[in-house]
C-alpha positions as protocol buffer text, in pm:
chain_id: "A"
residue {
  index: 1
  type: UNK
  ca { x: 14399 y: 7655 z: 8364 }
}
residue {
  index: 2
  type: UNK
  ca { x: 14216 y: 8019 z: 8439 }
}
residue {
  index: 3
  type: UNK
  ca { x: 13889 y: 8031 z: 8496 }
}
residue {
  index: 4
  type: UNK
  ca { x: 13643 y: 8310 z: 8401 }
}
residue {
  index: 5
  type: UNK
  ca { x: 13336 y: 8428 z: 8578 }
}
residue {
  index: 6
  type: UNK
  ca { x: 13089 y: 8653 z: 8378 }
}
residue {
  index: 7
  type: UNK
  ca { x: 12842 y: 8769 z: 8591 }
}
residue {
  index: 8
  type: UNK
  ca { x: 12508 y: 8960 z: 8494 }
}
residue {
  index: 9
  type: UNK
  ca { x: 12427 y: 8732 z: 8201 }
}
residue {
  index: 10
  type: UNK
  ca { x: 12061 y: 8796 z: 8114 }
}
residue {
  index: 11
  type: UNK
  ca { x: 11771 y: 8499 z: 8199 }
}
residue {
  index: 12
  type: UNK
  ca { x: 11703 y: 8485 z: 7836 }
}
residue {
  index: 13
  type: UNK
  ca { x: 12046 y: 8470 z: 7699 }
}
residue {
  index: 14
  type: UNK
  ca { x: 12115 y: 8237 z: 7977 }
}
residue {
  index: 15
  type: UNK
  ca { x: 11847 y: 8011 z: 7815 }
}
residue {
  index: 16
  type: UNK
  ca { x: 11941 y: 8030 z: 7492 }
}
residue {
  index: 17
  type: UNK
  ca { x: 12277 y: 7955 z: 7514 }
}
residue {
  index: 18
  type: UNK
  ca { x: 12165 y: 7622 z: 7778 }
}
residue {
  index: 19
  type: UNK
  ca { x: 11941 y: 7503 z: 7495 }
}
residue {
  index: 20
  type: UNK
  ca { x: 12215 y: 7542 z: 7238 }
}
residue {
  index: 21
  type: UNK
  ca { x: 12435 y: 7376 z: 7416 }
}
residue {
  index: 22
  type: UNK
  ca { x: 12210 y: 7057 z: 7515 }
}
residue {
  index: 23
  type: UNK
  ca { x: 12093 y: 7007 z: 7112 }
}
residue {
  index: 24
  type: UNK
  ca { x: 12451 y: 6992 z: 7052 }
}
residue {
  index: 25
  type: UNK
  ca { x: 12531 y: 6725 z: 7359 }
}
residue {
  index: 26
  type: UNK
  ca { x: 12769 y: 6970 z: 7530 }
}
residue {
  index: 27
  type: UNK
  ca { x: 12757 y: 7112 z: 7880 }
}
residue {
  index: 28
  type: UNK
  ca { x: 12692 y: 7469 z: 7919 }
}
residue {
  index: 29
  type: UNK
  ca { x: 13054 y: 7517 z: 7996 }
}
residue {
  index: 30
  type: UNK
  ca { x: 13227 y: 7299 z: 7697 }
}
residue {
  index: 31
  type: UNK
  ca { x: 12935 y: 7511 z: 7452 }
}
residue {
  index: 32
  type: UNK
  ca { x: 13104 y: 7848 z: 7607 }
}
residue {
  index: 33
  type: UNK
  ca { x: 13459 y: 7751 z: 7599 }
}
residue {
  index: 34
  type: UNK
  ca { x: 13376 y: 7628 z: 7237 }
}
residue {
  index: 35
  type: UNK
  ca { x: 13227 y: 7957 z: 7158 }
}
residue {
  index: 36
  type: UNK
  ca { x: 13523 y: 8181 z: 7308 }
}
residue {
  index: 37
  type: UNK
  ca { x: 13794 y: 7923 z: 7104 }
}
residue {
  index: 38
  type: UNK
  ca { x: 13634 y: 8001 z: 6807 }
}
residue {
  index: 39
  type: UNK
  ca { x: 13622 y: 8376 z: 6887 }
}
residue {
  index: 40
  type: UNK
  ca { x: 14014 y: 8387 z: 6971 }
}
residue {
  index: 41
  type: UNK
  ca { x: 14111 y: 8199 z: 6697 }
}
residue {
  index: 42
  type: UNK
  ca { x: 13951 y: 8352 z: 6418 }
}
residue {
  index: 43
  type: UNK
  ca { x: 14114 y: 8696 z: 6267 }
}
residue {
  index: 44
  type: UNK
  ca { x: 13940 y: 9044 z: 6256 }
}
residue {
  index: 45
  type: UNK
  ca { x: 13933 y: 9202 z: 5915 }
}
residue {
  index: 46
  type: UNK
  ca { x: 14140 y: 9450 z: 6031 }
}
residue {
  index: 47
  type: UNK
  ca { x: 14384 y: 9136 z: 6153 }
}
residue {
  index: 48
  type: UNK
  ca { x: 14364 y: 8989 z: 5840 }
}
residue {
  index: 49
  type: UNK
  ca { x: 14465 y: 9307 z: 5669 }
}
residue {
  index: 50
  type: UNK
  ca { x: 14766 y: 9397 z: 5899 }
}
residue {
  index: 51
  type: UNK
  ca { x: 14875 y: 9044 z: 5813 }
}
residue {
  index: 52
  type: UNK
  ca { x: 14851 y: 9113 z: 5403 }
}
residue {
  index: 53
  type: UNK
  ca { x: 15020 y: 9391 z: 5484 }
}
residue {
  index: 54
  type: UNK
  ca { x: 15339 y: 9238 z: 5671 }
}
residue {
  index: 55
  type: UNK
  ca { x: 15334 y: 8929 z: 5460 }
}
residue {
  index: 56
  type: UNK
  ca { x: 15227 y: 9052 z: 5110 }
}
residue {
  index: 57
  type: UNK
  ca { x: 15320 y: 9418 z: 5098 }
}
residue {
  index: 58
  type: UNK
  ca { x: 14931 y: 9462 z: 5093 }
}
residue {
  index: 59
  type: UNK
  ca { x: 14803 y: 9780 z: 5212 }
}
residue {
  index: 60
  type: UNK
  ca { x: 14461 y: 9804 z: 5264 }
}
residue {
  index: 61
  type: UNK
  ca { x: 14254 y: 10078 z: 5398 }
}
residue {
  index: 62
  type: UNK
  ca { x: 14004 y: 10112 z: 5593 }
}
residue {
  index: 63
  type: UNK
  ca { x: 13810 y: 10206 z: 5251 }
}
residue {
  index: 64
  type: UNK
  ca { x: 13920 y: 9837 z: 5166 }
}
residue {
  index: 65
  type: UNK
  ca { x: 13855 y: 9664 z: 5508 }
}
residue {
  index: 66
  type: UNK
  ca { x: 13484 y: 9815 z: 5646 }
}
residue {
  index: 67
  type: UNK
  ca { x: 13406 y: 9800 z: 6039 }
}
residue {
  index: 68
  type: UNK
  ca { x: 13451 y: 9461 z: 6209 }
}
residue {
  index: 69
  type: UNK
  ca { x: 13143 y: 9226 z: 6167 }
}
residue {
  index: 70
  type: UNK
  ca { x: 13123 y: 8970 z: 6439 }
}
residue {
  index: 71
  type: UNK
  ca { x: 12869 y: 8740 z: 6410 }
}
């Protein structure tokens, strides 16, 4: 399987992320694979709409689907 490497990561993000993953029992690495699953796997707005479109015959706009909101 690929690995990544992300370098540059910020102390305190660093330490946030650490203490996330230990109050959930997870290493560092199974929290940050978790996180980028999660990430992949869930559609964009502007996914979700191109999919209406194909599926549906839906077309929305970008009136109808604002600027992608990550959280």
């Amino acid at each position: 399987m690929p690995s990544i490497v992300i370098r540059d990561v910020p102390d305190d993000i660093l330490a946030t992320l650490k203490k996330r993953a230990a109050k959930e029992g997870k290493s560092l690495q199974a929290y940050i694979l978790e996180l980028l699953t999660r990430e992949a796997t869930t559609p964009t707005n502007t996914e979700l709409a191109e999919r209406m479109r194909h599926t549906a015959g839906v077309d929305l706009t970008d009136t109808d689907v604002p600027g992608e909101r990550r959280h």
